[in-house]
FILUM-344094 format. One record per atom (N, C-alpha, C, O): residue in one letter; x negated, y negated, z. Coordinates in steps of 0.1 Angstrom, whole numbers, padded with zeros to 4 digits, always signed. Example, Ala and Ser with C-alpha at 12.3 -4.5 7.8 and 13.67 -1.06 7.14 Angstrom:
A-0132+0057+0078;A-0123+0045+0078;A-0132+0033+0078;A-0142+0033+0085;S-0128+0022+0071;S-0137+0011+0071;S-0129+0000+0079;S-0134-0011+0080;
***
This chain:
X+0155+0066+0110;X+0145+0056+0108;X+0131+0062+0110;X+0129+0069+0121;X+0119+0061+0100;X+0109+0067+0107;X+0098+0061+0114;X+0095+0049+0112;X+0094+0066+0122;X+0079+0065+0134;X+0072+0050+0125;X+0070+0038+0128;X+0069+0057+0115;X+0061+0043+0113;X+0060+0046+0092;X+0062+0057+0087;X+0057+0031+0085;X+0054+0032+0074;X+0036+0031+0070;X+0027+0025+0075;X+0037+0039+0061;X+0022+0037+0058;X+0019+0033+0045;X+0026+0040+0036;X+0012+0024+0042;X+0010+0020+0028;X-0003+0024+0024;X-0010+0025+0034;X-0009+0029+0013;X-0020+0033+0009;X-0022+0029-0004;X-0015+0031-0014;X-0034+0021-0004;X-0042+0014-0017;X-0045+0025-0022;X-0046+0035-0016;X-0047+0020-0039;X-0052+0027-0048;X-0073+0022-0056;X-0078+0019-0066;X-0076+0026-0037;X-0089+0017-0039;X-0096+0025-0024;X-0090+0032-0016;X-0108+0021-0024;X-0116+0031-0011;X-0118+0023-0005;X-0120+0012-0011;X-0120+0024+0009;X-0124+0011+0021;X-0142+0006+0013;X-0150+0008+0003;X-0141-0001+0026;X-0155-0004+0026;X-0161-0019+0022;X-0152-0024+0015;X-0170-0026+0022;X-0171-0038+0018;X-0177-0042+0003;X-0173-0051-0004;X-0188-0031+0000;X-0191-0029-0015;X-0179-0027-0023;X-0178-0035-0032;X-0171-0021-0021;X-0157-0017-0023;X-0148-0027-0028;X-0142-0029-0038;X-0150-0032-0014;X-0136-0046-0017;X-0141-0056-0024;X-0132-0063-0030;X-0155-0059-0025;X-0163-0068-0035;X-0156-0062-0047;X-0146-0068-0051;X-0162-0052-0052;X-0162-0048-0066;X-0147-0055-0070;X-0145-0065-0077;X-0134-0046-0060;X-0123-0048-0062;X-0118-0060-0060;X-0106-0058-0062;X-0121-0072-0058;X-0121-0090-0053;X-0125-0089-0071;X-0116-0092-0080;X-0136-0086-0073;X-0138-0091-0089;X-0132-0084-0101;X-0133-0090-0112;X-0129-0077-0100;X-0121-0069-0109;X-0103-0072-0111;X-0096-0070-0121;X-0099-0077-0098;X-0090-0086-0098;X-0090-0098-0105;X-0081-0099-0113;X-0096-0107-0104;X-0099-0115-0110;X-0103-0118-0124;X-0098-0126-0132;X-0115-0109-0127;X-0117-0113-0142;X-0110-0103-0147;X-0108-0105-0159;X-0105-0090-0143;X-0094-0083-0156;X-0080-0076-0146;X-0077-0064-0142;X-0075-0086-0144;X-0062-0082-0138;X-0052-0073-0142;X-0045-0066-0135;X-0053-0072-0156;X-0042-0061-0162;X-0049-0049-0162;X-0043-0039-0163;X-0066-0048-0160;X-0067-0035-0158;X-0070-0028-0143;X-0075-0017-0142;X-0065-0038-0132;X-0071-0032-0120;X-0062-0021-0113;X-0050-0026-0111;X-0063-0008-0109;X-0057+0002-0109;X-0046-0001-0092;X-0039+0009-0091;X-0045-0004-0088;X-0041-0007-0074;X-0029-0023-0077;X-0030-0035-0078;X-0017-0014-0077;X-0007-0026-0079;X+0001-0031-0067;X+0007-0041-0066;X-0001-0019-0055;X+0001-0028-0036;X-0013-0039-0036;X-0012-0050-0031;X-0021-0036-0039;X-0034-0048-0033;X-0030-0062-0045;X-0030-0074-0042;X-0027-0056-0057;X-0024-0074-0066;X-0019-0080-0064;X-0021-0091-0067;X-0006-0076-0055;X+0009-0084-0052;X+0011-0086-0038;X+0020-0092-0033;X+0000-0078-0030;X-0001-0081-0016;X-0010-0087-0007;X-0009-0089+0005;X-0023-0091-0018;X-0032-0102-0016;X-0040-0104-0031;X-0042-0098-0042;X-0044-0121-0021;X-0050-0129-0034;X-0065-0122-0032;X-0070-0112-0029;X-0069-0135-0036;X-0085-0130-0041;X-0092-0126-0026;X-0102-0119-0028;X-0090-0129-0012;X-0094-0124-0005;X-0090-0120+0007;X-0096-0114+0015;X-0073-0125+0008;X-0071-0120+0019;X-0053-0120+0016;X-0047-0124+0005;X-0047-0114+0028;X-0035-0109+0024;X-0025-0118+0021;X-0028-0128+0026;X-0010-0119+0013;X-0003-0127+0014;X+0004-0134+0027;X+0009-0127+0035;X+0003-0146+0028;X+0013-0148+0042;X+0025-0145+0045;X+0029-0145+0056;X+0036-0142+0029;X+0050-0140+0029;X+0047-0121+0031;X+0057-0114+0033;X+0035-0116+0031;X+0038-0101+0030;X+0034-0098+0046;X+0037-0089+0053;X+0029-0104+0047;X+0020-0104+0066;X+0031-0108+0075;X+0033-0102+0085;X+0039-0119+0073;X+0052-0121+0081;X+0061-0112+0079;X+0067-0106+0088;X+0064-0108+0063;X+0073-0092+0065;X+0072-0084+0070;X+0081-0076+0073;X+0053-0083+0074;X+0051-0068+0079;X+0061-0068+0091;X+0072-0064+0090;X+0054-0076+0104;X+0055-0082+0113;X+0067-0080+0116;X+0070-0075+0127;X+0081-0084+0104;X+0091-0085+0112;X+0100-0073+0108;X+0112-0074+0108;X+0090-0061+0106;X+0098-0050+0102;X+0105-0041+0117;X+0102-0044+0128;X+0112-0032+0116;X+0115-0026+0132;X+0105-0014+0134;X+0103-0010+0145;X+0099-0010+0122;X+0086+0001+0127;X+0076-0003+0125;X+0076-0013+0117;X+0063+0002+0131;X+0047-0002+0127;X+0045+0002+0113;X+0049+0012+0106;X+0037-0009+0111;X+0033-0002+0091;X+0017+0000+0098;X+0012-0005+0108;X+0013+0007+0089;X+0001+0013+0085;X-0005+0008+0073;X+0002+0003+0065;X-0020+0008+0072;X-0023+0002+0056;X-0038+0015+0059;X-0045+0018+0069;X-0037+0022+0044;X-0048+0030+0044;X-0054+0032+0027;X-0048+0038+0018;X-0067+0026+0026;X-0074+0031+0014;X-0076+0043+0009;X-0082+0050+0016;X-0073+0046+0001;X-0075+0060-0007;X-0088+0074-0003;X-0089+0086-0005;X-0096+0064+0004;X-0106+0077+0012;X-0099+0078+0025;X-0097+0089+0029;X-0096+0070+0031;X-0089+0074+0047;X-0076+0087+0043;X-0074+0099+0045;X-0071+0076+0036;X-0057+0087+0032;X-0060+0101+0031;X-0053+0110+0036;X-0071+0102+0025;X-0075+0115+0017;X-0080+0125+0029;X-0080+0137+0029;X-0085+0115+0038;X-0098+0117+0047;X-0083+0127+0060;X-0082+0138+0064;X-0078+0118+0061;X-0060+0119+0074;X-0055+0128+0069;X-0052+0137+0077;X-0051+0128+0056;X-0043+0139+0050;X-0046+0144+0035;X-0041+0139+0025;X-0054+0154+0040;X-0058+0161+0023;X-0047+0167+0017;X-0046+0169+0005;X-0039+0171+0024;X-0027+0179+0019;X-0024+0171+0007;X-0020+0178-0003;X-0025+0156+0006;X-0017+0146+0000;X-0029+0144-0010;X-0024+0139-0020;X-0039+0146-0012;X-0050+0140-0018;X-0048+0137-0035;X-0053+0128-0042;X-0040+0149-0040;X-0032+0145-0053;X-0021+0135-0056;X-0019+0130-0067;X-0016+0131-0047;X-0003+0123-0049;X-0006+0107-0051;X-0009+0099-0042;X-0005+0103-0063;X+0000+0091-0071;X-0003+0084-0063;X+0006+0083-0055;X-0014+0076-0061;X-0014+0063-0056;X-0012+0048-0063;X-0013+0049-0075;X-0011+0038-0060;X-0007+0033-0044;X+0010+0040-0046;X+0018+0040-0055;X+0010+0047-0027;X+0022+0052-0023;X+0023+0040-0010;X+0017+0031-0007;X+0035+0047-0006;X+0042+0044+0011;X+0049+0054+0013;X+0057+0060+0006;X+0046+0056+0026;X+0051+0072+0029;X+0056+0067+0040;X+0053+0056+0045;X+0065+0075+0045;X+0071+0073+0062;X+0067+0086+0068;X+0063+0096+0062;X+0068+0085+0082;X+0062+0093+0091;X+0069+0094+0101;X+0070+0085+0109;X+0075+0108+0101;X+0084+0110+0114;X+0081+0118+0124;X+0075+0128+0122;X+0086+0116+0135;X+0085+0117+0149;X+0074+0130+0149;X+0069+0133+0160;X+0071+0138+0139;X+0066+0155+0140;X+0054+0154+0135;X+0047+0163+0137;X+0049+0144+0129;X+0039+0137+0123;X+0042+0140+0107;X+0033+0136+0100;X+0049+0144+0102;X+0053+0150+0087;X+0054+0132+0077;X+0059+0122+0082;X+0050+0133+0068;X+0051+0124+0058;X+0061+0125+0045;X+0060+0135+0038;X+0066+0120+0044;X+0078+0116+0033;X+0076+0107+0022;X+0078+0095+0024;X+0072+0113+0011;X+0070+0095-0001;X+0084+0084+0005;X+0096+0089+0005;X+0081+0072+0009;X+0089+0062+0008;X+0092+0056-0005;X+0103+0054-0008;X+0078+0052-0014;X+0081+0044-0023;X+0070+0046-0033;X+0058+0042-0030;X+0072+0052-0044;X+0064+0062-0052;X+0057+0051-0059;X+0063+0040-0059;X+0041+0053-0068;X+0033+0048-0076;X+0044+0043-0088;X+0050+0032-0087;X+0045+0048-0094;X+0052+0035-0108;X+0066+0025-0095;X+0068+0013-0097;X+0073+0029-0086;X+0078+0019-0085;X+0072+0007-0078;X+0077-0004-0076;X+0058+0012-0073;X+0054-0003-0071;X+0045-0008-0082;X+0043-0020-0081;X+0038-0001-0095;X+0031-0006-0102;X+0043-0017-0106;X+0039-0028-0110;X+0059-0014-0105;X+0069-0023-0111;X+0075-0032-0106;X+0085-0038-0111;X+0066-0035-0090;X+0073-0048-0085;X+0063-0056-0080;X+0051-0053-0080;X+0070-0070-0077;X+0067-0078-0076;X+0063-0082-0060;X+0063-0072-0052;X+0062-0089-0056;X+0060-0087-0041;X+0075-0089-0036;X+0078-0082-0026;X+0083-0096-0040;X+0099-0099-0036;X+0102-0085-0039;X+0105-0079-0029;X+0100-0077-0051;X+0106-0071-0052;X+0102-0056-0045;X+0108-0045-0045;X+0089-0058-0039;X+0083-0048-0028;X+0091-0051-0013;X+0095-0042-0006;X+0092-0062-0010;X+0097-0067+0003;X+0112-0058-0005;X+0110-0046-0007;X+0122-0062-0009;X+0139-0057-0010;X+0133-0042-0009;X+0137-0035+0000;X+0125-0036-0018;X+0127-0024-0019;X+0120-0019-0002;X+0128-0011+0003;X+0116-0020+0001;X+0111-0018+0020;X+0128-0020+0025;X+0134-0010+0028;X+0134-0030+0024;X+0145-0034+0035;X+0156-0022+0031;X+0162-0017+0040;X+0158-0020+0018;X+0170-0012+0014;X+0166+0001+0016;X+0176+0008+0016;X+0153+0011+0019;X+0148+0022+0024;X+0148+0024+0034;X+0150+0035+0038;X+0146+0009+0045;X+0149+0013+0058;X+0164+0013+0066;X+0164+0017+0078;
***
């Protein structure tokens, strides 16, 4: 099992940031590039069915925007975002759950795919 999961948006911190990305959700949903932030919150804050999942997972999750990620680990700075990586005991990272399979789920189907990984 690993140390901990880390989820990483396909979006950069910041509050200009999250504005932009709050409205770009909204008025063109099919084009907003970040498919963990559409299915893992609404227009401003996170889902409650995905915040109790976090919660009741057996490792810590992690949540990191595309500049942290990049910022933590450049090694990774090419790799397909939004990922989930796991992190084990050596600090080493592992894709958990690669960019097209979450551009392909749903949030049910982000929660099964988390439980059957771990």
């Amino acid at each position: 099992m690993p140390q901990r999961l880390i989820f990483v948006y396909n979006a950069n911190s910041g509050p200009l940031a999250g504005l932009k990305d709050m409205f770009h959700k909204i008025l063109s949903p099919g084009t907003y590039s970040c498919s963990l932030c559409a299915v893992t919150y609404g227009a401003t804050s996170m889902q409650p069915e995905w915040r109790a999942f976090i919660k009741s997972l057996p490792v810590p999750v992690e949540f990191l925007h595309r500049d942290e990620f990049i910022r933590d680990y450049p090694q990774w700075r090419t790799h397909p975002l939004p990922a989930a990586f796991s992190l084990n005991q050596t600090g080493e990272l592992t894709p958990f759950i690669e960019a097209p399979e979450l551009d392909a789920a749903d949030l049910n189907g982000l929660m099964e795919l988390v439980q059957q990984r771990l």
